[in-house]
N, C-alpha and C positions, 0 to 999 in steps of 0.2 A: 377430499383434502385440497387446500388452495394454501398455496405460493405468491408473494405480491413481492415483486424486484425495484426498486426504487435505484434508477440508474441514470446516464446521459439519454438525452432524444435517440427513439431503436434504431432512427434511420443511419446514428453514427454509429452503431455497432459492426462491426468486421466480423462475424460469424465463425471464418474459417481459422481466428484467431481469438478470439476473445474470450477469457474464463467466465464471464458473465452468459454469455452463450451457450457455453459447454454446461455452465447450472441447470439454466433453463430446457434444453434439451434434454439432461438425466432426469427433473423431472416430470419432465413428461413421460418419456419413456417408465417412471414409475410408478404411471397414471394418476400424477397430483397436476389439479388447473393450474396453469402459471398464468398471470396478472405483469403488468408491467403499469410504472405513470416515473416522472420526475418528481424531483424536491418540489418543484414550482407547484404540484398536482395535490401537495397535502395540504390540508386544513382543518382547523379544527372551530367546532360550535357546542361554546361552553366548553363543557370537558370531556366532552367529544369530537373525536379524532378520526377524519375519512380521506381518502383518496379519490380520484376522476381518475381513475383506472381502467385502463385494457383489456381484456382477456385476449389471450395471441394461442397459436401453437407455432412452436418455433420448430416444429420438423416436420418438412422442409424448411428451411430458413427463409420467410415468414410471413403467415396470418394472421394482420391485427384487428381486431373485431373493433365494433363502436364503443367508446367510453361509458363507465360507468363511475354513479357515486356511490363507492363504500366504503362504511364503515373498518375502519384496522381491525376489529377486533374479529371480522367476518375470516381474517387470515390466521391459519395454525402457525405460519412464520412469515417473518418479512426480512428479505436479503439490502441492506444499504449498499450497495455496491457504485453507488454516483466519485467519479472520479477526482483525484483533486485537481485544482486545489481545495483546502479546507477554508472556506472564504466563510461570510456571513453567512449565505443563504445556506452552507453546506451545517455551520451548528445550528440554525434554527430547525434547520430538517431534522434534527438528532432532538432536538427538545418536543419537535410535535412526536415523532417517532416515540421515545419516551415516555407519552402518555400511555400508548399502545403496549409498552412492555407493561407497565402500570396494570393494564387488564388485564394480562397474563396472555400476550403474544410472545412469542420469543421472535427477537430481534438480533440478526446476524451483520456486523458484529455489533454488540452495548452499546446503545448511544452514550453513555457518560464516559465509556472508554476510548469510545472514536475522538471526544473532545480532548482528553486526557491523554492518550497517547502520540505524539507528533511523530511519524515516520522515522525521522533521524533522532529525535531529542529519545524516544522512546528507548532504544538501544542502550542509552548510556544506564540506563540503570542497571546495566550488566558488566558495566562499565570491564571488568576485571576477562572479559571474552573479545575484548577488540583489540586494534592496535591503538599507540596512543594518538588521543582525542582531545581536543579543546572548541568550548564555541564560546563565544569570544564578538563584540562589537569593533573591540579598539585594536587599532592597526598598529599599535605597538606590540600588545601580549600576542597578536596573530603573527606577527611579523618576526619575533624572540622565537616563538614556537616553531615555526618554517624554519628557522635557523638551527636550533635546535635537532632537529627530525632529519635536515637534507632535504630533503623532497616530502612533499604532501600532497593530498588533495582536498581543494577548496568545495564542500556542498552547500547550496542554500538551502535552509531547513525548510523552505517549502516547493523545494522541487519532487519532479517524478521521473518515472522512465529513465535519470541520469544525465537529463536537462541543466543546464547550466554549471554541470561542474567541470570542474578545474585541475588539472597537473601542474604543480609550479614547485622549479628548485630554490633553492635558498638564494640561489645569485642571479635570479630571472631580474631582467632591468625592469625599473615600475612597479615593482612587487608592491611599494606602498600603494602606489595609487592604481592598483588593482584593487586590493584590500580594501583601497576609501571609497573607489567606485562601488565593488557588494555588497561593502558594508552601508549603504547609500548614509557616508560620512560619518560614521561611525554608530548610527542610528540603528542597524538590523544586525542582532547576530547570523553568525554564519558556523557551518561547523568546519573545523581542519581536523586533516587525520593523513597519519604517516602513512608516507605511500608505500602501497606493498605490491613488490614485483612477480611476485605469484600470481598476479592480475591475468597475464598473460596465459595462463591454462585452464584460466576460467572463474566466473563468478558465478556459486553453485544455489539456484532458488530453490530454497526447501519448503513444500507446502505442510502444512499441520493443520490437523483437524483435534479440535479440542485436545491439545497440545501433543499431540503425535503424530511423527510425520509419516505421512503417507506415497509420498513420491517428490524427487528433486530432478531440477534439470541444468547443467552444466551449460554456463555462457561463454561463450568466445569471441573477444573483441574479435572488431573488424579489422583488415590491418590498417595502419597507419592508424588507428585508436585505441584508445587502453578502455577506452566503457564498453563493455560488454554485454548493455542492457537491450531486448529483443527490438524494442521500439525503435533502437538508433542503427540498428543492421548487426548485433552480433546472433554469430551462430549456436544453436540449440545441439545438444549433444545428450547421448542416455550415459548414466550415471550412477555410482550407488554410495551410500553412506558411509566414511570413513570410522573410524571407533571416536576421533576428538568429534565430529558433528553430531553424533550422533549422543555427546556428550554432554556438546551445545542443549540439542533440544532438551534433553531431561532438567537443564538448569533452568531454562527458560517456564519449565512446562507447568511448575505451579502457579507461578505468576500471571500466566494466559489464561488459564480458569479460570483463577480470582479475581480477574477482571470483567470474565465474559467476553477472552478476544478468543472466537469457535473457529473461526477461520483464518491464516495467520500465513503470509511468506517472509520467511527473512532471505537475508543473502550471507555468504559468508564464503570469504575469498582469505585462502590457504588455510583455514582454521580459525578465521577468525572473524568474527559476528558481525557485520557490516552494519546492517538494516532491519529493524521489524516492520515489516508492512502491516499495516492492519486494515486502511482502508476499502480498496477492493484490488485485492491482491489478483495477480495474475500467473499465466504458467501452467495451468490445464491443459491446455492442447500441447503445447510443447511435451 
């Protein structure tokens, strides 16, 4: 059995942290080849679809053999796990990918879902499990909204890791022309959502595996910050499922089938559904 991971160059891989790592490591350890190449490494001739792939063992953290050209369909599965953002090059890689599910590869997660679901815009369709939410271009309706709320927080819908976002109260001076700066003039939406002060006990990432969670792990901003995401220094904490999260997922859980998202973190800070990650979610080692 062989495994092909379609991820960032291995040499940016952090091992001692990375879920991508911890895949590739189980398996081996359950003696399936693991393959590695980038988006940049696919190709397809006619309606065939190959890779300039790898073959590695990743334990010890790692052996990378000389390149090969193969065939997608030479793999029982192929993991997408290249990070975002979700640029051009990252949905053509989902379209050549696509051929391969076409053969009958399974592909983790659906290339037409990776396109279809946007990290933040994806959540809303649960809309009824967050706090409230607006995204919004114009610096009026985001501006009425912020006033409305008290406090929010500003994300750009193509951030990661908790990059670029925003805490701002309703009387923060500038507030418009924060708003016209993100919104690069009213041109990009952004999302706002009511701030929630529960923030501070944690923002809990739940993994699920074709839509049942299999373990979560409790973030704890830093101090003198309210993101709590591992990337920006918060702390990792063990944890267990409340009965509302655990409520969350079962809501969530036929619509990740249905789409084909097999592998899935959301967040969800006091109860209530932050994020669905679907890209390459992380939180493994944690």
């Amino acid at each position: 059995m062989s495994q092909l991971f379609v991820l960032d160059p291995i040499n940016q891989i952090k091992a001692s942290k990375d879920s991508s790592a911890a895949l590739m490591q189980a398996a081996h350890r359950a003696s399936i080849n693991v393959w590695v190449c980038t988006p940049a490494d696919l190709q397809a001739r006619g309606d065939k679809v190959a890779a300039i792939a790898r073959p590695v063992i990743p334990e010890p953290w790692i052996t990378v053999y000389e390149p090969q050209n193969k065939s997608l369909s030479d793999f029982n599965c192929i993991w997408m796990r290249k990070d975002p953002p979700v640029d051009e090059a990252f949905l053509y890689a989902t379209h050549l990918l696509e051929v391969a599910e076409r053969e009958g590869v399974k592909v983790i997660n659906k290339p037409a879902s990776l396109r279809a679901w946007n990290e933040k815009l994806g959540a809303i369709r649960f809309s009824q499990l967050m706090a409230p939410t607006l995204v919004a271009s114009r610096v009026s309706e985001l501006t009425n909204f912020a006033i409305e709320q008290g406090e929010v927080v500003l994300k750009p819908l193509g951030g990661k890791g908790g990059q670029g976002v925003i805490r701002i109260a309703k009387a923060a001076p500038g507030l418009e022309a924060l708003l016209e700066l993100v919104t690069h003039q009213e041109q990009l939406p952004v999302m706002m959502q009511q701030f929630l002060p529960k923030v501070k006990e944690g923002d809990k990432r739940i993994l699920l595996i074709d839509g049942e969670p299999i373990g979560a792990v409790n973030r704890l901003p830093k101090e003198g910050d309210f993101r709590s995401n591992l990337a920006l220094g918060g702390n990792p904490e063990a944890t267990t499922l409340s009965e509302r999260e655990k409520e969350i997922c079962s809501e969530l859980k036929p619509a990740l089938k249905q789409e084909g998202l097999f592998f899935v973190g959301i967040d969800v800070i006091g109860g209530m559904l932050s994020e669905i990650n679907v890209t390459s979610p992380t939180g493994i080692r944690e």
